[in-house]
C-alpha positions in Angstrom: 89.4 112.9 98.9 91.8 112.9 101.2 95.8 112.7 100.4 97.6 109.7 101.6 100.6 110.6 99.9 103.3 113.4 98.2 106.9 114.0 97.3 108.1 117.5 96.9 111.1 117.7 93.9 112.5 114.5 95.3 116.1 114.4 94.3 117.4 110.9 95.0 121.1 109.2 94.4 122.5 106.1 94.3 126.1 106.2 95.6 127.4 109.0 92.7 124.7 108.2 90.5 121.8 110.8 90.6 118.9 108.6 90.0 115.6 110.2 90.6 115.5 113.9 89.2 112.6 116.5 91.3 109.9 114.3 91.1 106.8 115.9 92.7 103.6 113.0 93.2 100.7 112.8 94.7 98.0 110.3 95.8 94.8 109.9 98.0 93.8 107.2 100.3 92.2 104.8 98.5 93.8 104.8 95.0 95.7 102.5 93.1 98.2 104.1 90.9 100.8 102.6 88.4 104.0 103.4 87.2 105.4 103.0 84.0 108.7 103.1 82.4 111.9 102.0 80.2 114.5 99.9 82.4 116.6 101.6 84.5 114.3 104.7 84.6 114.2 104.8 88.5 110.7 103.3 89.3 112.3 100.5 91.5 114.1 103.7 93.1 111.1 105.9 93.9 109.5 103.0 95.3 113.0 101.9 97.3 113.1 105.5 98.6 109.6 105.6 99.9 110.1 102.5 101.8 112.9 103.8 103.7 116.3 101.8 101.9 119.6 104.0 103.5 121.2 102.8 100.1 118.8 105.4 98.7 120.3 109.0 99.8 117.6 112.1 99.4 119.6 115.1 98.9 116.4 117.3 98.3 112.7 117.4 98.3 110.8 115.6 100.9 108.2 112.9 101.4 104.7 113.6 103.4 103.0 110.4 104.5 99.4 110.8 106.5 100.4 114.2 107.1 104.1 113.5 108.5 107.2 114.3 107.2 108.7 110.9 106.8 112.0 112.2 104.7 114.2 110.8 107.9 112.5 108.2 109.2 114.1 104.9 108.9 112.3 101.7 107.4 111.0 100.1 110.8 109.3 103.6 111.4 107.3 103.6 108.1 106.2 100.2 108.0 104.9 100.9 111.4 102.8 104.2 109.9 101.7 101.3 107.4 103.9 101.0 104.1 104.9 97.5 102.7 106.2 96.4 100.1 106.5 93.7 97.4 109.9 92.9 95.8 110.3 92.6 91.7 113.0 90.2 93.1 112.6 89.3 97.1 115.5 87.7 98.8 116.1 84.4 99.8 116.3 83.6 104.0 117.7 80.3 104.3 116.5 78.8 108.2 113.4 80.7 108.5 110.4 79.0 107.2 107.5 80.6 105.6 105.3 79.5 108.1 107.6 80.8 111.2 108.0 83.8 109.4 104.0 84.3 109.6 103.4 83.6 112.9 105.8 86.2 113.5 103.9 89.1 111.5 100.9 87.9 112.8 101.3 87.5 116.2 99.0 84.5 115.5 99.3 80.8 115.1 99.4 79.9 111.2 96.0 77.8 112.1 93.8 80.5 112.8 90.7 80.4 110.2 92.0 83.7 108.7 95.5 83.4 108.0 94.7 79.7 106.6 91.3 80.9 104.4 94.7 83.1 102.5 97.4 80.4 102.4 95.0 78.2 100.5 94.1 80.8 98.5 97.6 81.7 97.0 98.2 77.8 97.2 100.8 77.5 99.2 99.8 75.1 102.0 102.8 73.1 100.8 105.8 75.5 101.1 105.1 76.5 105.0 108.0 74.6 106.1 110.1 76.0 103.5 112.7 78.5 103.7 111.9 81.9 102.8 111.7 82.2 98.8 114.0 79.1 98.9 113.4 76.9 95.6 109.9 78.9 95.0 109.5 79.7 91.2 108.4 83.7 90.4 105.0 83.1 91.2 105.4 81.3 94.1 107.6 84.3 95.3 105.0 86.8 93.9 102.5 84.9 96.1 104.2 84.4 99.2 104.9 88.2 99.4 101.6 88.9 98.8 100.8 87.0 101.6 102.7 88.8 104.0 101.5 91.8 102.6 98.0 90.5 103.3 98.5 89.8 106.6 100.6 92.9 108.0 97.8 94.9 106.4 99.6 98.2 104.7 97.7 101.2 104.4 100.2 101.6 101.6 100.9 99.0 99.6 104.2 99.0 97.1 104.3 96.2 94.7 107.4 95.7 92.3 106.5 94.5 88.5 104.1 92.0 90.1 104.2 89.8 86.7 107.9 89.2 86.8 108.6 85.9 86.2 104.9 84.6 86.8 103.4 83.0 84.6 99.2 83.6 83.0 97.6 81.3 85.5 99.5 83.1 88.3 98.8 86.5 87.2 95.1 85.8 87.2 95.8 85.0 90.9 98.1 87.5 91.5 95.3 90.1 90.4 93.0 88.3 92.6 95.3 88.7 95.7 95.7 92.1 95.2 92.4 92.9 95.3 92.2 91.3 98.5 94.7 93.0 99.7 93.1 96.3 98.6 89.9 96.1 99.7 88.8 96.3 95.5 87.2 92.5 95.4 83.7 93.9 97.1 83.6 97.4 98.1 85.8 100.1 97.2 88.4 100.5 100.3 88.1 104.1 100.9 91.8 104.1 103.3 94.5 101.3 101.3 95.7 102.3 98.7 98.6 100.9 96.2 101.7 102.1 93.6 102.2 99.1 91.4 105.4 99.4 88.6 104.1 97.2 85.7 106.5 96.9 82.4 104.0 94.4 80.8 100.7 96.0 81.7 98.9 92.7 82.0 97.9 93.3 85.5 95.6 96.2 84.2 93.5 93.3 83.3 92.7 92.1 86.9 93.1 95.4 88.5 91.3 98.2 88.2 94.2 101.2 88.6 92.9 104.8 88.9 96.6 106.9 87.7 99.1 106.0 85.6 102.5 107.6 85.1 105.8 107.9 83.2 108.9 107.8 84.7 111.8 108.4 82.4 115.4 109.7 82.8 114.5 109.5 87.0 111.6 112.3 86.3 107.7 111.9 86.4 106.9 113.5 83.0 103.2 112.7 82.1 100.1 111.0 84.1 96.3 110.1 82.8 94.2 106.8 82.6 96.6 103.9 83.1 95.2 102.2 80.0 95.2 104.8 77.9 99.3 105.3 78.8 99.4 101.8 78.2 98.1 101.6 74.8 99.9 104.7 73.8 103.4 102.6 74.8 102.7 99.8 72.8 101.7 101.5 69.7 104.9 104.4 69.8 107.3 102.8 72.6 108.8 105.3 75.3 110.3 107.4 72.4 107.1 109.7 71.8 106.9 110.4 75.5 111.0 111.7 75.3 109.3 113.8 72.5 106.4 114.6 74.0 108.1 116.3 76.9 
């Protein structure tokens, strides 16, 4: 297949801090890889720095998107070549309602068949006049970025710890949405494809990922089948996989 994606030794600070440590990755168009990891590992900082966030300074490596060297590009530039993402914790925008917010992404009014078949999926006919993220609960918020995400259409989509605050009802629909998103609900999308962080690994139970990895001490140090990693986690904790490497 195809490659969608790769970093070369990425070396990544944030402000004096040295966060991510020559991390080389790689993925096709059309997979759906996951990321594990203790807290404060730097998986929320691998996926900041492929988005584009200046707070997140490269001082080596570099990261090839479609074929382009997208090390300098700023974040407008990239989500134009088709990156979005999903916040473990998206912002609040007080003024600007959910609904305006979609017309804007859309270039559509929020009426047309489409867009509404997906707000009443993710249930959330009744917060379009709401602020942005304004009073939602975590699956509310988990939902409504999904949303976006559904409509801007990503080739690659970045999803933050996606059951965060959401509770097991919404993580069944969370899955669901992701699937969507992805193309995975009928036939296999052989162009989008998705790096999800999960601490929990219940999403593994509504999506079907293809990689997993480790991130520890800001370095990838071991990848295989997602659920394998998983299982191996629970039983020993991160500790083995210091020892391992």
């Amino acid at each position: 297949m195809e490659e969608m994606l790769r970093t070369e030794d990425l070396w990544v600070s944030v402000g004096e801090q040295e966060i991510l440590k020559g991390v080389d990755f790689s993925m096709n168009y059309g997979e759906i890889n996951v990321l594990f990891g203790p807290n404060g590992a730097g998986k929320t900082s691998f996926m900041m720095t492929l988005m584009g966030f200046p707070r997140y300074k490269i001082n080596r490596g570099r990261i090839i998107y479609k074929g382009v060297d997208i090390t300098d590009k700023d974040i407008y530039e990239r989500s134009k070549m088709g990156i979005g993402i999903s916040f473990q914790r998206p912002p609040t925008v007080k003024g600007l309602s959910l609904k305006k917010l979609i017309e804007i992404i859309s270039n559509s009014d929020i009426n047309d068949e489409g867009i509404r078949e997906k707000i009443e999926m993710l249930n959330l006919a009744n917060h379009l006049d709401r602020g942005i993220n304004d009073g939602f609960s975590g699956g509310e918020m988990k939902r409504s970025e999904l949303l976006q995400l559904m409509i801007q259409k990503p080739d690659l989509v970045l999803i933050d710890e996606p059951e965060s605050g959401v509770d097991i009802e919404n993580i069944a629909l969370v899955g669901e949405a992701i699937n969507l998103l992805l193309g995975k609900d009928k036939v296999k999308d052989k162009k989008r494809g998705a790096i999800i962080i999960t601490h929990t690994g219940y999403i593994l139970d509504f999506v079907n990922a293809d990689k997993g990895y480790i991130i520890i001490d800001g370095r990838l140090i071991c990848s295989g089948n997602p659920r394998d990693i998983l299982a191996e986690v629970k039983r020993h904790g991160y500790r083995r996989c210091v020892e391992c490497r």
